[in-house]
PAGUTOR-61332 format. One line per field, with one value per residue (C-alpha): residue number from 1; residue in one letter; x negated, y negated, z. Coordinates in nm, 2 decimals, always signed. Layout:
BEGIN
n	(NUM, ...) $
res	(a, ...) $
px	(X, ...) $
py	(Y, ...) $
pz	(Z, ...) $
This chain:
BEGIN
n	(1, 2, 3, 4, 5, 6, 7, 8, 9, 10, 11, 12, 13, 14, 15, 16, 17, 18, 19, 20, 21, 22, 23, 24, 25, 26, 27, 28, 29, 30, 31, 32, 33, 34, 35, 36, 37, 38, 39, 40, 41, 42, 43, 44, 45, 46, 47, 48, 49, 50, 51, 52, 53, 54, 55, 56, 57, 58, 59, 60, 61, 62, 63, 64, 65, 66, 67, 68, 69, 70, 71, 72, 73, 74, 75, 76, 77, 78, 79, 80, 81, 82, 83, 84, 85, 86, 87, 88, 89, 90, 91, 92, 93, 94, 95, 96, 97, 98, 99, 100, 101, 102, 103, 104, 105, 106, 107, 108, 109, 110, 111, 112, 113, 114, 115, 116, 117, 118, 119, 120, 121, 122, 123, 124, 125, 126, 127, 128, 129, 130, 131, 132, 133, 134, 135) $
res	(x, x, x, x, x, x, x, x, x, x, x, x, x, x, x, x, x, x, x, x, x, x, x, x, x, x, x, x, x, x, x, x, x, x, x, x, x, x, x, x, x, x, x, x, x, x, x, x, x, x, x, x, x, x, x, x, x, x, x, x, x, x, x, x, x, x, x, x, x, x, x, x, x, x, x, x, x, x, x, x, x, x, x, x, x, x, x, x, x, x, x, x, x, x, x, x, x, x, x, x, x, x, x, x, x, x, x, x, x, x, x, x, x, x, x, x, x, x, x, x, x, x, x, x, x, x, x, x, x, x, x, x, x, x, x) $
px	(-3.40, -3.04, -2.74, -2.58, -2.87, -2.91, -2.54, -2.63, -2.91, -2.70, -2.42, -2.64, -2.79, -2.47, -2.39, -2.67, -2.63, -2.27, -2.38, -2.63, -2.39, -2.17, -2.37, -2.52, -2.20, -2.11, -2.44, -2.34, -2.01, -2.19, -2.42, -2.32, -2.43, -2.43, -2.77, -3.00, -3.17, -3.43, -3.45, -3.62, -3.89, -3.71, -3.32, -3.14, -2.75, -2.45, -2.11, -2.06, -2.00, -1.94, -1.66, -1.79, -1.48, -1.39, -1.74, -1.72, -2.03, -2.40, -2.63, -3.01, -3.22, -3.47, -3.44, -3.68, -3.43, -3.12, -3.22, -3.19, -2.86, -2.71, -2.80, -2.64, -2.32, -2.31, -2.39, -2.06, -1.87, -1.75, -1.75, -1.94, -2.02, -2.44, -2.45, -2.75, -2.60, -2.27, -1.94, -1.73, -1.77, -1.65, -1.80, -2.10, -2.44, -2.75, -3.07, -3.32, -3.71, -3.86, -4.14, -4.09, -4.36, -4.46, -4.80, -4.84, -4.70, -4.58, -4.50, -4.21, -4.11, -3.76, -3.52, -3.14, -2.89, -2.49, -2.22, -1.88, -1.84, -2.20, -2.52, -2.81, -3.18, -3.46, -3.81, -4.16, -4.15, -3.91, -4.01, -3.91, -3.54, -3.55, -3.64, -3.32, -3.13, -3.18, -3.13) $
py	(+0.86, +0.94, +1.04, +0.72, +0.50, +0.72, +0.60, +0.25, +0.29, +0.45, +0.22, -0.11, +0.07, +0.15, -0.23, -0.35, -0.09, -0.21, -0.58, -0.50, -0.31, -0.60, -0.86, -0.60, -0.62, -0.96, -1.09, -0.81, -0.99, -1.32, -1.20, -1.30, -1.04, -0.61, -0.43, -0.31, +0.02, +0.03, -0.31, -0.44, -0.71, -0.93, -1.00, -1.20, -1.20, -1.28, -1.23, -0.89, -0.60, -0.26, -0.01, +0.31, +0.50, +0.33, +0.46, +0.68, +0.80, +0.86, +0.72, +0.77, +0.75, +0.98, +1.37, +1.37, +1.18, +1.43, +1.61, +1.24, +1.21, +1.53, +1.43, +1.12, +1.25, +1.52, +1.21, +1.04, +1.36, +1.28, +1.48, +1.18, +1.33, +1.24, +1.08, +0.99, +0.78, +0.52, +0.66, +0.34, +0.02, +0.23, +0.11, +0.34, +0.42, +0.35, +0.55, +0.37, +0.41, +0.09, -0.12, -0.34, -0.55, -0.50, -0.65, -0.32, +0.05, -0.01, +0.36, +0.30, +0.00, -0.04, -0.33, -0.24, -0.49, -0.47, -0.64, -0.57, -0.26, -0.13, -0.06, -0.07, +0.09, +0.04, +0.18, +0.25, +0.62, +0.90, +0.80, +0.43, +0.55, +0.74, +0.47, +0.25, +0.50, +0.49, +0.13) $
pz	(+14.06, +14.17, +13.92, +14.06, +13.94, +13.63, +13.56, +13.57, +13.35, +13.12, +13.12, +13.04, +12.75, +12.64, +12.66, +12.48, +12.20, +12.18, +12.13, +11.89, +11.65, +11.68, +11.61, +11.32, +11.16, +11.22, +11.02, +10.76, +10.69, +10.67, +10.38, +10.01, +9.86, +9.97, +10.07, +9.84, +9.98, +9.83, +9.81, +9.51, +9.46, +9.24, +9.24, +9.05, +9.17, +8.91, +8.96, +8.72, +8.88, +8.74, +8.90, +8.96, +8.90, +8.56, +8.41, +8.10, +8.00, +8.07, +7.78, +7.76, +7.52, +7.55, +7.61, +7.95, +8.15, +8.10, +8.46, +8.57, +8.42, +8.51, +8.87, +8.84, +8.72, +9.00, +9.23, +9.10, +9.14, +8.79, +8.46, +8.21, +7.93, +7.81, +7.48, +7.31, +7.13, +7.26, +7.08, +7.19, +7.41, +7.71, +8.05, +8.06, +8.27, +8.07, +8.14, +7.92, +7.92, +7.76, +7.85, +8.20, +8.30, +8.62, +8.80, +9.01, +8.99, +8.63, +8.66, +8.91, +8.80, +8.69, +8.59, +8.68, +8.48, +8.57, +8.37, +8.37, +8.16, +8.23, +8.44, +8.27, +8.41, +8.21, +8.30, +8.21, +8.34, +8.46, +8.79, +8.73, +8.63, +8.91, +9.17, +8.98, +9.05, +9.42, +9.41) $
């Protein structure tokens, strides 16, 4: 193959790619409600929503998931204090492990709540709270 035909290879490739980002985004704006990476297996949308910079605090309650919340407030680039117990209806991030019903995996299960002034995720495990958090 010459570099001339290498060029034209190139240069519909380069179209295609181009068309497919556009249409990407295009369907992206169309969509009601933001990705969910992961995405979990039951959503139920409202219209709360929690802004990230206005948060407060981290609560847990449960001494094994302060690694978890010391990650999370490095992740937010934020210095949230971690309370075990709330101090005032600030908005907040609640770490919570409590029992989640879950027909498989019950150890990563996790059930992530947001309202206006906080985000709540509740799991049967470390692990659970963890996979919330990635949500």
């Amino acid at each position: 193959m010459n570099v001339k035909a290498i060029k034209e290879v190139f240069k519909k490739v380069l179209f295609f790619i181009i068309l497919a980002c556009f249409e990407l985004s295009s369907n992206a704006a169309r969509l009601p409600h933001p990705s969910l990476i992961p995405l979990p297996q039951n959503v139920k949308w409202t219209n709360e929503n929690f802004i990230l910079k206005n948060c407060k605090a981290i609560l847990t309650n449960d001494v094994s998931l302060k690694n978890l919340a010391v990650a999370l407030e490095k992740i937010t680039n934020e210095r949230l204090p971690i309370l075990f117990k709330p101090k005032s209806n600030l908005p907040f991030i609640e770490l919570k492990l409590e029992k989640i019903n879950a027909a498989s995996f019950s150890e990563e299960a996790y059930k992530l709540e947001v309202s206006k002034n906080r985000i709540s995720v509740l799991a049967n495990s470390p692990h659970g709270i963890f996979n919330g958090l990635q949500t």
